[in-house]
N, CA, C and O of each residue as an XYZ file, in Angstrom:
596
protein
N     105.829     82.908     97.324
C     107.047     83.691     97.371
C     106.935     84.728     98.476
O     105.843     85.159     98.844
N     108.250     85.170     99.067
C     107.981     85.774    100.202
C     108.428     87.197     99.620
O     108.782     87.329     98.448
N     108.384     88.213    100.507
C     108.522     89.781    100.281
C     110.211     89.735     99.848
O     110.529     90.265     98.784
N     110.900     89.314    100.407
C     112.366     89.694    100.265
C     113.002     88.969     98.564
O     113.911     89.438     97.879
N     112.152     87.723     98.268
C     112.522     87.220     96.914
C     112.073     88.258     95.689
O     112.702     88.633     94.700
N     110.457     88.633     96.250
C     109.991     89.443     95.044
C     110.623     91.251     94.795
O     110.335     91.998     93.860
N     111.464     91.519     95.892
C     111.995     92.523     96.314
C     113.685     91.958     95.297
O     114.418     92.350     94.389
N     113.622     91.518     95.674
C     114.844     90.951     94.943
C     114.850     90.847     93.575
O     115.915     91.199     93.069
N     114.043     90.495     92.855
C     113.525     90.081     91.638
C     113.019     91.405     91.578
O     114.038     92.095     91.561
N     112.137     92.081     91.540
C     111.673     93.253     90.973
C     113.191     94.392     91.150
O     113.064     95.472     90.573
N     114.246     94.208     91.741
C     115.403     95.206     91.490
C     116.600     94.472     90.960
O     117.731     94.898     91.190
N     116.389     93.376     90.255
C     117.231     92.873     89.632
C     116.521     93.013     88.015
O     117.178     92.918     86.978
N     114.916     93.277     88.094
C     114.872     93.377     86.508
C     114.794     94.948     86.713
O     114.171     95.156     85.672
N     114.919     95.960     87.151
C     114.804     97.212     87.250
C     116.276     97.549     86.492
O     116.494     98.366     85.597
N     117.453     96.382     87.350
C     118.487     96.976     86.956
C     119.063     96.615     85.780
O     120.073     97.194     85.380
N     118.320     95.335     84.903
C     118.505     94.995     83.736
C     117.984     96.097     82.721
O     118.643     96.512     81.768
N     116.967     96.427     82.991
C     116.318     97.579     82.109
C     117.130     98.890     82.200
O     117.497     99.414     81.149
N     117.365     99.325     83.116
C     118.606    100.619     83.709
C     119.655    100.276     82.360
O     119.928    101.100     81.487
N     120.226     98.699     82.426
C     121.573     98.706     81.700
C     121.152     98.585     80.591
O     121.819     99.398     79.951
N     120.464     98.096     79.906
C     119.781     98.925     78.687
C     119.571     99.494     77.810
O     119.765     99.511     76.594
N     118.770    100.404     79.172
C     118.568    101.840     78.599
C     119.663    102.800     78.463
O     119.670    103.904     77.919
N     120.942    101.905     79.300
C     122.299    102.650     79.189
C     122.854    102.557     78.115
O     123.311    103.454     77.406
N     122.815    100.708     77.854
C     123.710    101.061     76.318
C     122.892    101.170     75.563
O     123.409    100.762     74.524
N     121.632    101.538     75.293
C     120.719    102.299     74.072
C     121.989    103.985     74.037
O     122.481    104.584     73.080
N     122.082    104.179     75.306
C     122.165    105.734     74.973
C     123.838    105.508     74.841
O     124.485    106.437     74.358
N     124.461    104.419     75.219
C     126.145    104.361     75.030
C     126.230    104.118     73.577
O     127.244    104.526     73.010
N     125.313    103.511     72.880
C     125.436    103.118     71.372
C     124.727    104.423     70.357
O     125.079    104.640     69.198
N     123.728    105.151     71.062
C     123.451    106.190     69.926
C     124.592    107.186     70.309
O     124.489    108.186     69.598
N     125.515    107.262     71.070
C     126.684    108.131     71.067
C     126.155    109.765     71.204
O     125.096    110.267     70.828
N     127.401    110.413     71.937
C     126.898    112.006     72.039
C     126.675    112.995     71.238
O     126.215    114.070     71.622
N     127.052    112.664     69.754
C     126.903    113.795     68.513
C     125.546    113.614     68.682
O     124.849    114.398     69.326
N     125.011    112.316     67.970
C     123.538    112.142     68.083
C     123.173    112.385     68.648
O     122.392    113.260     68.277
N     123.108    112.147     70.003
C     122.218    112.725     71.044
C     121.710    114.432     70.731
O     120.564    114.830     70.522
N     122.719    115.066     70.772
C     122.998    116.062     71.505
C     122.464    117.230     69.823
O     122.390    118.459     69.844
N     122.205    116.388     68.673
C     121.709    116.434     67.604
C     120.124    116.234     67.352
O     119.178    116.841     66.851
N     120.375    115.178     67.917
C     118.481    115.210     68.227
C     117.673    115.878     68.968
O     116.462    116.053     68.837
N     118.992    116.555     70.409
C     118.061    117.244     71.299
C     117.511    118.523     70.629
O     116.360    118.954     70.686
N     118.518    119.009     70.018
C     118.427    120.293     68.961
C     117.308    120.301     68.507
O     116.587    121.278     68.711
N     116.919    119.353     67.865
C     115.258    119.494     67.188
C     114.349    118.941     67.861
O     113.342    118.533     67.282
N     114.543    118.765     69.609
C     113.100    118.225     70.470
C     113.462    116.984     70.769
O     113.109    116.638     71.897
N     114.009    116.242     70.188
C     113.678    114.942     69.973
C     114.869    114.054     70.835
O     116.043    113.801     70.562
N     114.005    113.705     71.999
C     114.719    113.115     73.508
C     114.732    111.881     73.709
O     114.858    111.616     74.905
N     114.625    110.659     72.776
C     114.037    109.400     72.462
C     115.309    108.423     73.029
O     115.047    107.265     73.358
N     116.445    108.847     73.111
C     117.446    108.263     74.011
C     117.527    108.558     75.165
O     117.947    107.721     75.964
N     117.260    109.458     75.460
C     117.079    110.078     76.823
C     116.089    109.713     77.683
O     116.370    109.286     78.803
N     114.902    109.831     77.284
C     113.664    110.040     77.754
C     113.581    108.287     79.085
O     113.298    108.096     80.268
N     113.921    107.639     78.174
C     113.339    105.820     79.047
C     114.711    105.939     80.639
O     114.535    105.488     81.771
N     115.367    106.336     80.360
C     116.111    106.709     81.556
C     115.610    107.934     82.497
O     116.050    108.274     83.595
N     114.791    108.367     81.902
C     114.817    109.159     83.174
C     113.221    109.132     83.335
O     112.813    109.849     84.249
N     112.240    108.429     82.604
C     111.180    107.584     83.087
C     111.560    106.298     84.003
O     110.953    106.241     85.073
N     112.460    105.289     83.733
C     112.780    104.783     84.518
C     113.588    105.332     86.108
O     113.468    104.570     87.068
N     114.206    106.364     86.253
C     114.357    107.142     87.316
C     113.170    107.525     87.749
O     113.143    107.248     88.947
N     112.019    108.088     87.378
C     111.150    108.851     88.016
C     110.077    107.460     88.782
O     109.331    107.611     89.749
N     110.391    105.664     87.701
C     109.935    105.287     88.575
C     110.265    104.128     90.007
O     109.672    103.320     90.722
N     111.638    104.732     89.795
C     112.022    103.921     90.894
C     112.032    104.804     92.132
O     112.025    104.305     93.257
N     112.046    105.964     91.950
C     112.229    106.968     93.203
C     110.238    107.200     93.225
O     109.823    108.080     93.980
N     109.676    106.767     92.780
C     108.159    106.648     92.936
C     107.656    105.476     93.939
O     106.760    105.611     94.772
N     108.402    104.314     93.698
C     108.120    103.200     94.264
C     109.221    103.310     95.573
O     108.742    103.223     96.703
N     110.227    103.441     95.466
C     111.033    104.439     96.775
C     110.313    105.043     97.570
O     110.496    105.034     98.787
N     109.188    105.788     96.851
C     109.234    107.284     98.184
C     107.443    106.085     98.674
O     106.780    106.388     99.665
N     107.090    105.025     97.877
C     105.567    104.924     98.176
C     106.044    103.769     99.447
O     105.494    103.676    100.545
N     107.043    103.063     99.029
C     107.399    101.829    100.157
C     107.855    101.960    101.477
O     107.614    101.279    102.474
N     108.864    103.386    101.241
C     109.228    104.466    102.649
C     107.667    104.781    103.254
O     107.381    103.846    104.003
N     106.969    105.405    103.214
C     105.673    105.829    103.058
C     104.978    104.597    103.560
O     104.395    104.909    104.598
N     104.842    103.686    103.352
C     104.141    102.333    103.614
C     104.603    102.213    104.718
O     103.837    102.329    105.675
N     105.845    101.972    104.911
C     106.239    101.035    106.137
C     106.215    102.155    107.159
O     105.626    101.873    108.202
N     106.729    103.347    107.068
C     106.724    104.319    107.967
C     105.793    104.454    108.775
O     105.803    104.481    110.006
N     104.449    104.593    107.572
C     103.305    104.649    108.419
C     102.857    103.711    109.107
O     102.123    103.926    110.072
N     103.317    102.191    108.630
C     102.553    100.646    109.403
C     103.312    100.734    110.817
O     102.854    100.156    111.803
N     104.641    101.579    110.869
C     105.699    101.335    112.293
C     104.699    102.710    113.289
O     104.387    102.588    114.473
N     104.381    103.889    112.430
C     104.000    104.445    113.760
C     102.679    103.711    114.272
O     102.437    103.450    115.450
N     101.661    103.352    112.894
C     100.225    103.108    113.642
C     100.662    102.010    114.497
O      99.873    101.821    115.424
N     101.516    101.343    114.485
C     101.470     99.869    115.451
C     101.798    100.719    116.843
O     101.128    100.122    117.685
N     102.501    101.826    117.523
C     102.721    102.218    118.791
C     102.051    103.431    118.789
O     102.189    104.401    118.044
N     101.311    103.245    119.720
C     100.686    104.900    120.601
C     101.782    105.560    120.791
O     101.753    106.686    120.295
N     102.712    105.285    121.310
C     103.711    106.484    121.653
C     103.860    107.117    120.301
O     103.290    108.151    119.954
N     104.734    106.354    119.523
C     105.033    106.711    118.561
C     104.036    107.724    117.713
O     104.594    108.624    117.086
N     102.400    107.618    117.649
C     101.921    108.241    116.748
C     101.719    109.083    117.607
O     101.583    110.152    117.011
N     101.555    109.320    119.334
C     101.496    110.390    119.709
C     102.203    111.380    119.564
O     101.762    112.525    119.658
N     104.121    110.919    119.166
C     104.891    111.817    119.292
C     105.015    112.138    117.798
O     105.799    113.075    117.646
N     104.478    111.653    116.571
C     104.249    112.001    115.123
C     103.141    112.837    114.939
O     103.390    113.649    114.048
N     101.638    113.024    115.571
C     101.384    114.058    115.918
C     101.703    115.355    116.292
O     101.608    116.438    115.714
N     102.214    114.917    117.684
C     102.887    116.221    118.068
C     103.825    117.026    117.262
O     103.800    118.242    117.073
N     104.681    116.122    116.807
C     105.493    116.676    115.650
C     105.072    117.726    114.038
O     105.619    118.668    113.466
N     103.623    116.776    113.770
C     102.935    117.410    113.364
C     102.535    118.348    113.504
O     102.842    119.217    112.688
N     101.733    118.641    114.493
C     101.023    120.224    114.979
C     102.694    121.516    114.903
O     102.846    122.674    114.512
N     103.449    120.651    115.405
C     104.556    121.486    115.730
C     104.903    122.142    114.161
O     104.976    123.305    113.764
N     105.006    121.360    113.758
C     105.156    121.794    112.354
C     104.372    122.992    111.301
O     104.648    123.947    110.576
N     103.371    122.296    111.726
C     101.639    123.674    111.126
C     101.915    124.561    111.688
O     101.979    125.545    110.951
N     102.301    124.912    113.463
C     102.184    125.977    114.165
C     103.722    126.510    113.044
O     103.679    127.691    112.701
N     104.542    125.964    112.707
C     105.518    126.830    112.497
C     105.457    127.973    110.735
O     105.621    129.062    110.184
N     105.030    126.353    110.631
C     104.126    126.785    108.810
C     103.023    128.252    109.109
O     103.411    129.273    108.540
N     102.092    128.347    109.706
C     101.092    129.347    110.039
C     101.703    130.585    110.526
O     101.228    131.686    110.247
N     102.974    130.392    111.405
C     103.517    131.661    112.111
C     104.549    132.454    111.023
O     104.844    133.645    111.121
N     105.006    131.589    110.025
C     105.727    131.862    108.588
C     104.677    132.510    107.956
O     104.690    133.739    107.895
N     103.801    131.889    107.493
C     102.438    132.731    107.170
C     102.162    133.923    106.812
O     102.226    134.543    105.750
N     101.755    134.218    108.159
C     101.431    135.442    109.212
C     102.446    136.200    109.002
O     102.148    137.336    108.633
N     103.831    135.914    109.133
C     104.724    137.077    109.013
C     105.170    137.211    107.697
O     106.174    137.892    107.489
N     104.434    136.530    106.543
C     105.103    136.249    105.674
C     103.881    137.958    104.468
O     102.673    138.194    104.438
N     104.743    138.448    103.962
C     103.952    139.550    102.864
C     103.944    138.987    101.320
O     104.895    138.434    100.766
N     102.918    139.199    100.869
C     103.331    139.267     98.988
C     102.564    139.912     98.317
O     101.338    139.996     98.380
N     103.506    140.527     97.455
C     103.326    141.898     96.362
C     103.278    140.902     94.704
O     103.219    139.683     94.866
N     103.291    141.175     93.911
C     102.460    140.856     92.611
C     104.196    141.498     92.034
O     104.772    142.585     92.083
N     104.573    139.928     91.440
C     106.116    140.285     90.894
C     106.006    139.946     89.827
O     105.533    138.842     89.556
N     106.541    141.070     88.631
C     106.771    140.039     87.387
C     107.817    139.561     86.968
O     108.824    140.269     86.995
N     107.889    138.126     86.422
C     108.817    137.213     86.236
C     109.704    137.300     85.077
O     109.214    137.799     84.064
N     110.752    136.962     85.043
C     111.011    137.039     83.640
C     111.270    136.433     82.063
O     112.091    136.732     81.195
N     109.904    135.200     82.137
C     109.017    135.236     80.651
C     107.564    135.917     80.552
O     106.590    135.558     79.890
N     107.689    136.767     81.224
C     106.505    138.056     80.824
C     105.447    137.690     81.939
O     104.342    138.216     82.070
N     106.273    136.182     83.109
C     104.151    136.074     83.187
C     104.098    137.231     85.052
O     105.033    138.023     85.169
N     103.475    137.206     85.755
C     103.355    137.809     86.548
C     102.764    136.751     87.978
O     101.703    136.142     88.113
N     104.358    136.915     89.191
C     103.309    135.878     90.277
C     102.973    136.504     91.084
O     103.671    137.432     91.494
N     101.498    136.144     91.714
C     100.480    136.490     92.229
C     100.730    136.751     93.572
O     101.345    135.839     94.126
N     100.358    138.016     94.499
C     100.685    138.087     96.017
C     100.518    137.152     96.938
O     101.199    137.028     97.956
N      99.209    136.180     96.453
C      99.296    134.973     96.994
C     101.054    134.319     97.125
O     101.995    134.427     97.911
N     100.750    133.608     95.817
C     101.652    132.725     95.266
C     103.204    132.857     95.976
O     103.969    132.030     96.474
N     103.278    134.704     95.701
C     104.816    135.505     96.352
C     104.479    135.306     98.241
O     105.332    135.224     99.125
N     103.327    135.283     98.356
C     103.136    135.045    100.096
C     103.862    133.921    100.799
O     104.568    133.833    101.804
N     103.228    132.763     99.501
C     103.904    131.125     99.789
C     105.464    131.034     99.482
O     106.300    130.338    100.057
N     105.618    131.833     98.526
C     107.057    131.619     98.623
C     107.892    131.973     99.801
O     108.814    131.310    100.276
N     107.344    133.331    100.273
C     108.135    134.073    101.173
C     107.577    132.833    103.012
O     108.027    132.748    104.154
N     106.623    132.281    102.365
C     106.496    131.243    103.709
C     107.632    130.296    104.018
O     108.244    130.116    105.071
N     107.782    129.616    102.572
C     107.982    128.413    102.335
C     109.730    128.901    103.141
O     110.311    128.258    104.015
N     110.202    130.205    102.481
C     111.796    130.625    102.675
C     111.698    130.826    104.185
O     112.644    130.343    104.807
N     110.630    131.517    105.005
C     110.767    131.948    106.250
C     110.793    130.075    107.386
O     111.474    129.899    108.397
N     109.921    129.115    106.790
C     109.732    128.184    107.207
C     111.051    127.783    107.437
O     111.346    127.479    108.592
N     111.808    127.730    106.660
C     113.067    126.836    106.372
C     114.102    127.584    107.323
O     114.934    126.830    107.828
N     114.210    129.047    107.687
C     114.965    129.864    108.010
C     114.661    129.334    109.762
O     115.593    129.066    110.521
N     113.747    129.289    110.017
C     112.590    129.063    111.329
C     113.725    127.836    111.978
O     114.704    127.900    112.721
N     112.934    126.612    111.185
C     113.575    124.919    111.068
C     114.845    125.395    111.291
O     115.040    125.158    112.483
N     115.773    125.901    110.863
C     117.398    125.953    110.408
C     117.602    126.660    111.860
O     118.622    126.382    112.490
N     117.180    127.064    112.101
C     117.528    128.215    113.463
C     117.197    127.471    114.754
O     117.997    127.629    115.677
N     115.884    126.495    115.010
C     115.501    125.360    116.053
C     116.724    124.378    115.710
O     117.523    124.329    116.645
N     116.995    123.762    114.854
C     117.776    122.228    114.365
C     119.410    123.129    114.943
O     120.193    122.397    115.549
N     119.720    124.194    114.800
C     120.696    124.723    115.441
C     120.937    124.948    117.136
O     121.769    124.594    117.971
N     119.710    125.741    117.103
C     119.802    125.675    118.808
C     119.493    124.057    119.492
O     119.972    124.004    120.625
N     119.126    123.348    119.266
C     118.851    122.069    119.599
C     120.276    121.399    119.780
O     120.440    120.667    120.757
N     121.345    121.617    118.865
C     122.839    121.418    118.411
C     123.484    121.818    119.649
O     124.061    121.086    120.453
N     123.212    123.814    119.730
C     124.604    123.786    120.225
C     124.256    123.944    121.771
O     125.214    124.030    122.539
N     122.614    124.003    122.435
C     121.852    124.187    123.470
C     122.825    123.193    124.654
O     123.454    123.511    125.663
N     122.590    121.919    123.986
C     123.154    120.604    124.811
C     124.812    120.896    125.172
O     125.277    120.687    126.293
N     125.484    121.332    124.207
C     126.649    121.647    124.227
C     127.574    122.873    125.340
O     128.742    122.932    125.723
N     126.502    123.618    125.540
C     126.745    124.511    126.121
C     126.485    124.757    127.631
O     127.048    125.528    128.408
N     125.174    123.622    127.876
C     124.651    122.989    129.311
C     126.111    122.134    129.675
O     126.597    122.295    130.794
N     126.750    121.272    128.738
C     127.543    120.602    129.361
C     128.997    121.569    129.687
O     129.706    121.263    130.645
N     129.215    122.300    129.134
C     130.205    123.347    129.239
C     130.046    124.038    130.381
O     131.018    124.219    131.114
N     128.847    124.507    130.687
C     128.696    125.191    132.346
C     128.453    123.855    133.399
O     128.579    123.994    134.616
N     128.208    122.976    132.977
C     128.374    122.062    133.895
C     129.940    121.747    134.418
O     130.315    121.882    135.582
N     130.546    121.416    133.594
C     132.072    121.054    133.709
C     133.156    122.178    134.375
O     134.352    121.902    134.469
């Protein structure tokens, strides 16, 4: 059997099990449900969203597979996935560096750590960083052609 049959077959019984697990939860109806959740008890629920966690598992591992088999096959390519890389750390490290954390407490009593508040305040500065390059990159080109014209 070749890749595209067993690809075929493994998301045709994925989606038999999906429908299912649907009418398991279309037949225990929403009083019940929503009765059982009350006392913990997620037993209609639960196989749906195990079955979600494992199709977006086998999703993110097959993306992941092939991604990586397309760059290792070209030098260019992994040169410029590198580069991309480093580019990335340098931006992660310079978030870092400018990034402070103080010792916050949360509110179910527990307390996060200046570390922990450091990474957060990275993780927010990182994104702010990204959002601000992915912009100028946008309107940079746009504006070369405008003084050109």
């Amino acid at each position: 059997m070749n890749l595209e049959k067993l690809t075929r077959i493994g998301c045709i019984a994925l989606g038999v099990v999906g429908v299912i697990f649907l009418a398991i939860v279309f037949a225990s109806g929403d009083d019940s449900i929503k009765m059982a959740a009350a006392s913990g008890n997620y037993g209609a629920i639960t196989p749906i969203i195990i079955l979600s966690q494992i199709i977006l598992l086998i999703a993110i591992i097959v993306t992941l597979i092939f991604s990586l088999r397309g760059i290792a096959k070209d030098k260019a390519k992994m040169k410029n996935a590198l580069k991309s890389a480093g580019l990335f750390l340098v931006v992660v490290i310079i978030a870092f560096l400018f990034s402070s954390g103080v010792e916050t407490p949360m509110r179910d009593g527990k307390v996060l750590s200046a570390f922990n508040s450091k990474l957060v305040g990275t993780g927010i500065r990182v994104f702010y960083i990204l959002s601000i390059i992915a912009i100028g990159l946008m309107v940079l080109p746009g504006i070369k052609n405008s003084i050109k014209k």
